[in-house]
VOPALUM-86481 format. One record per residue: residue in one letter; x, y, z of N, C-alpha, C, O in turn; residue number from 1. Coordinates in steps of 0.2 Angstrom, whole numbers, plus 5000, padded with zeros to 4 digits. Each point is the difference from the previous one (the first is absolute). Last residue first. Layout:
VOPALUM-86481
NODE|residu|n_px|n_py|n_pz|ca_px|ca_py|ca_pz|c_px|c_py|c_pz|o_px|o_py|o_pz|num
NODE|a|X|Y|Z|X|Y|Z|X|Y|Z|X|Y|Z|NUM
...
end
This chain:
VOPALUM-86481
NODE|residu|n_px|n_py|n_pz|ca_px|ca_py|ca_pz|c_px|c_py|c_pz|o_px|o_py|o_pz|num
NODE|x|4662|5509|5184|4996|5005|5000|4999|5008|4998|4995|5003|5001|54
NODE|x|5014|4968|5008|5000|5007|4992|4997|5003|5002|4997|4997|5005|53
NODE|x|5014|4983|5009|4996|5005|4998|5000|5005|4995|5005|5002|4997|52
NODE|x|5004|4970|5008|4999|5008|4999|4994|5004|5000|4995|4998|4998|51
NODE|x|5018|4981|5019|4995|5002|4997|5001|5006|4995|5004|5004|5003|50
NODE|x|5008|4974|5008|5003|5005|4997|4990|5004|4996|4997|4997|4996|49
NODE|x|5010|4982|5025|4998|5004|4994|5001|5007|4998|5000|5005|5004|48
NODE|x|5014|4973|5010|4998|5007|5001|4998|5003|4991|5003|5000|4995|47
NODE|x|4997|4974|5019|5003|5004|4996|4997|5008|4997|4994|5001|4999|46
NODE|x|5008|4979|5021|4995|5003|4996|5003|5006|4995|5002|5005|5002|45
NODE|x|5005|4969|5006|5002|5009|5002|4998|5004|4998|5000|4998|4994|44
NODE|x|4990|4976|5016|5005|5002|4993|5002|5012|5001|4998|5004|5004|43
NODE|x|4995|4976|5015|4998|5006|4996|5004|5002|4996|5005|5004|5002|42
NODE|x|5001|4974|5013|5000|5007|4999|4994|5004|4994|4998|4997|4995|41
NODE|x|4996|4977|5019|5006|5006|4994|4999|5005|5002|4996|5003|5004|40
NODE|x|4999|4977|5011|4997|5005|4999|5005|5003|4997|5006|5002|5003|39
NODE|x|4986|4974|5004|5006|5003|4997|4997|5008|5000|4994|5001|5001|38
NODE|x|5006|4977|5017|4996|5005|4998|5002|5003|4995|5006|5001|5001|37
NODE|x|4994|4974|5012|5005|5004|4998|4995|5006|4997|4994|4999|4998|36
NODE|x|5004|4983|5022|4995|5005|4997|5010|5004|4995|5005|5003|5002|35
NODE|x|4989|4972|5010|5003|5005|4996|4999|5005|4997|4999|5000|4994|34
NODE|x|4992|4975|5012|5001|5006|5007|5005|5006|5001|5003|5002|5005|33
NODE|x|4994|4983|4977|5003|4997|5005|5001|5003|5005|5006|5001|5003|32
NODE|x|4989|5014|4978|5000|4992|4997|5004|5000|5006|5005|5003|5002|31
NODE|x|4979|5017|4989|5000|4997|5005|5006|4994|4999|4997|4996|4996|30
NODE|x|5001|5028|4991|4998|4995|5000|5004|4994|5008|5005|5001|5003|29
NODE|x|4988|5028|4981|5003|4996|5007|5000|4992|4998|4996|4999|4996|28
NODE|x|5003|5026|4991|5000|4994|5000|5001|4996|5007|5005|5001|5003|27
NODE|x|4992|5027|4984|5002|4995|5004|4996|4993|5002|4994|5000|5002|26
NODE|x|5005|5019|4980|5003|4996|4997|5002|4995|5008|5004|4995|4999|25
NODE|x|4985|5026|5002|4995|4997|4996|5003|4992|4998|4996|4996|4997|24
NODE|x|5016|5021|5016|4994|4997|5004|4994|4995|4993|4995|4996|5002|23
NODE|x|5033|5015|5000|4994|5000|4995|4993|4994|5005|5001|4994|5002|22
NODE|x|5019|5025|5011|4999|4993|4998|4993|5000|4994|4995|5003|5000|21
NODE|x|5017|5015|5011|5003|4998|4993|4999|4993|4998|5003|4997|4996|20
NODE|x|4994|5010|5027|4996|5007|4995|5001|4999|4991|4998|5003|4995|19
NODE|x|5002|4976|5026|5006|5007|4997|4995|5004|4998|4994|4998|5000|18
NODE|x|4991|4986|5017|5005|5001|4992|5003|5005|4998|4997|5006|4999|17
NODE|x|4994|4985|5026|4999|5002|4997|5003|5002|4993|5004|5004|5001|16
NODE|x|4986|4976|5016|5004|5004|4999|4999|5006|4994|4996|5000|4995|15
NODE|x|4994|4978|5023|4996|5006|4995|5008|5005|4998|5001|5004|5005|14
NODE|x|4986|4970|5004|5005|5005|4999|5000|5004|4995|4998|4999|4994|13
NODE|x|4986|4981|5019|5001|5002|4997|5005|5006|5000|5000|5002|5006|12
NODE|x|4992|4973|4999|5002|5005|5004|4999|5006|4994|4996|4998|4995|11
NODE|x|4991|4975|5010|5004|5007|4995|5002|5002|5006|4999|4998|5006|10
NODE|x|5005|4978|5002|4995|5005|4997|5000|5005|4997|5005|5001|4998|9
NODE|x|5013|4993|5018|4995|4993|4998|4995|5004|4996|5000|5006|5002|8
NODE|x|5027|4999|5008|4993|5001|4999|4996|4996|4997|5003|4995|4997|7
NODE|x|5016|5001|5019|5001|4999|4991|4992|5004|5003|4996|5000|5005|6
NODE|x|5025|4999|5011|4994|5002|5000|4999|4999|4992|5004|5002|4996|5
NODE|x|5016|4993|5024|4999|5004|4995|4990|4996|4997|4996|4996|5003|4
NODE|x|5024|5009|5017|4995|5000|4997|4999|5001|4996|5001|5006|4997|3
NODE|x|5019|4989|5023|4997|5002|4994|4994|4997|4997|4998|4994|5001|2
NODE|x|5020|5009|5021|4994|4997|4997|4998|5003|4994|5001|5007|5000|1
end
């Protein structure tokens, strides 16, 4: 026998994001009962060169 089961109403789901994920640039959109999510990388942080004098 088999079952299967649709949910009805909110749900909600919770995951968690790479460490190299850009969080200010992620996008989601709903079309035809479709949740697609985009979440970019974080560009590379590029290493500052400081001088000291003294």
């Amino acid at each position: 026998m088999r079952r299967h089961t649709r949910r009805i109403g909110r749900f909600d789901s919770r995951t968690t994001l790479p460490p190299d994920s850009d969080a200010e640039h992620i996008s989601a959109e709903l079309t035809d009962g479709v949740l697609t999510v985009n979440v970019p990388k974080a560009g590379k942080e590029q290493a500052q060169r400081i001088e000291i004098t003294g």
